[in-house]
matplotlib code that plots the C-alpha trace (Angstrom):
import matplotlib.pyplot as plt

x = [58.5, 59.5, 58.1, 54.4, 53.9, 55.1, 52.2, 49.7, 50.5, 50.2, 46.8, 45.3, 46.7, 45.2, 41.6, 42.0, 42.6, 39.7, 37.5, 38.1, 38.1, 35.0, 33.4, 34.2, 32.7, 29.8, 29.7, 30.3, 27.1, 24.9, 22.8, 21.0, 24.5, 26.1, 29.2, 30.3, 29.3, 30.4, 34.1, 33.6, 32.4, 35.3, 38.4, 36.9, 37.2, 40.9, 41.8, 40.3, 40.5, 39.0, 36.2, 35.6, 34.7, 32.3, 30.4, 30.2, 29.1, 26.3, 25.2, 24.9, 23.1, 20.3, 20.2, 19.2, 17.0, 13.1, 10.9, 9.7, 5.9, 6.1, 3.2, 0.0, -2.7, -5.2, -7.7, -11.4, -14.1]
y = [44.1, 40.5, 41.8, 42.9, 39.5, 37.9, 39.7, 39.9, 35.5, 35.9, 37.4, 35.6, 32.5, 33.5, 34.5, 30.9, 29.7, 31.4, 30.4, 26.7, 26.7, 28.9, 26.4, 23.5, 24.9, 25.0, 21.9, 20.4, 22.8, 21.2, 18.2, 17.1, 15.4, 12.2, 11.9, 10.1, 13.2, 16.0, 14.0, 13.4, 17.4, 18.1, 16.2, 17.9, 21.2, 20.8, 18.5, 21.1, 24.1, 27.3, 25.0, 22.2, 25.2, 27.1, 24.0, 22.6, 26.3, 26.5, 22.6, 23.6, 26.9, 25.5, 22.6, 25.7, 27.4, 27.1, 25.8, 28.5, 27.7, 26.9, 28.8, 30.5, 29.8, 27.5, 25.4, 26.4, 24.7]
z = [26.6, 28.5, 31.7, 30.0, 28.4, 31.8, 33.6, 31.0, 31.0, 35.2, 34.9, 32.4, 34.2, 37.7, 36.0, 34.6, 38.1, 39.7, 36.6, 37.5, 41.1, 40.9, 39.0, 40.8, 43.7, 42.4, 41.1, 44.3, 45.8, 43.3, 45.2, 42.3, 41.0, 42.8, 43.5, 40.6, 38.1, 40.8, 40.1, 36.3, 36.1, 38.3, 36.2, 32.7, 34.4, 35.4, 32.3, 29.8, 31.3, 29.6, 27.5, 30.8, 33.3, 30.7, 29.7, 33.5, 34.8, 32.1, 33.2, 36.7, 36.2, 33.9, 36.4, 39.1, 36.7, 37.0, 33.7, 31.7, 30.5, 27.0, 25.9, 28.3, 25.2, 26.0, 24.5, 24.0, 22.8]

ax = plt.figure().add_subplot(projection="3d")
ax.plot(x, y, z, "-o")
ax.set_aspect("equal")
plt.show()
């Protein structure tokens, strides 16, 4: 029983580990941030870790994401 809670604890740690160093990549790929936010983003990833890497990840992929057109209706007279 010790052994499956050791290994189920290893791989929940290294998905944890390859959630944060995944994300920190990508922060540090986007150029729209300086460096001063790619560091901030980076320290809340490490210092939170589950909730820092999901709310960084989402920031940087709407950051990549085009506008969607609010509406195609226009205005005749």
């Amino acid at each position: 029983m010790g052994l499956h809670i050791g290994l189920t604890a290893a791989a929940v740690a290294a998905a944890l580990l390859g959630l944060d160093l995944y994300t920190t990549w990508a922060i540090w790929r986007e150029p729209d941030l300086t460096g001063a936010q790619k560091g901030i983003q980076s320290a809340f990833v490490w210092l939170v870790p589950l909730l820092g890497a999901i709310v960084c990840l989402n920031v940087v992929r709407a950051m990549n994401r085009e506008p969607a057109a609010r509406s195609t209706f226009t205005i005749s007279e």
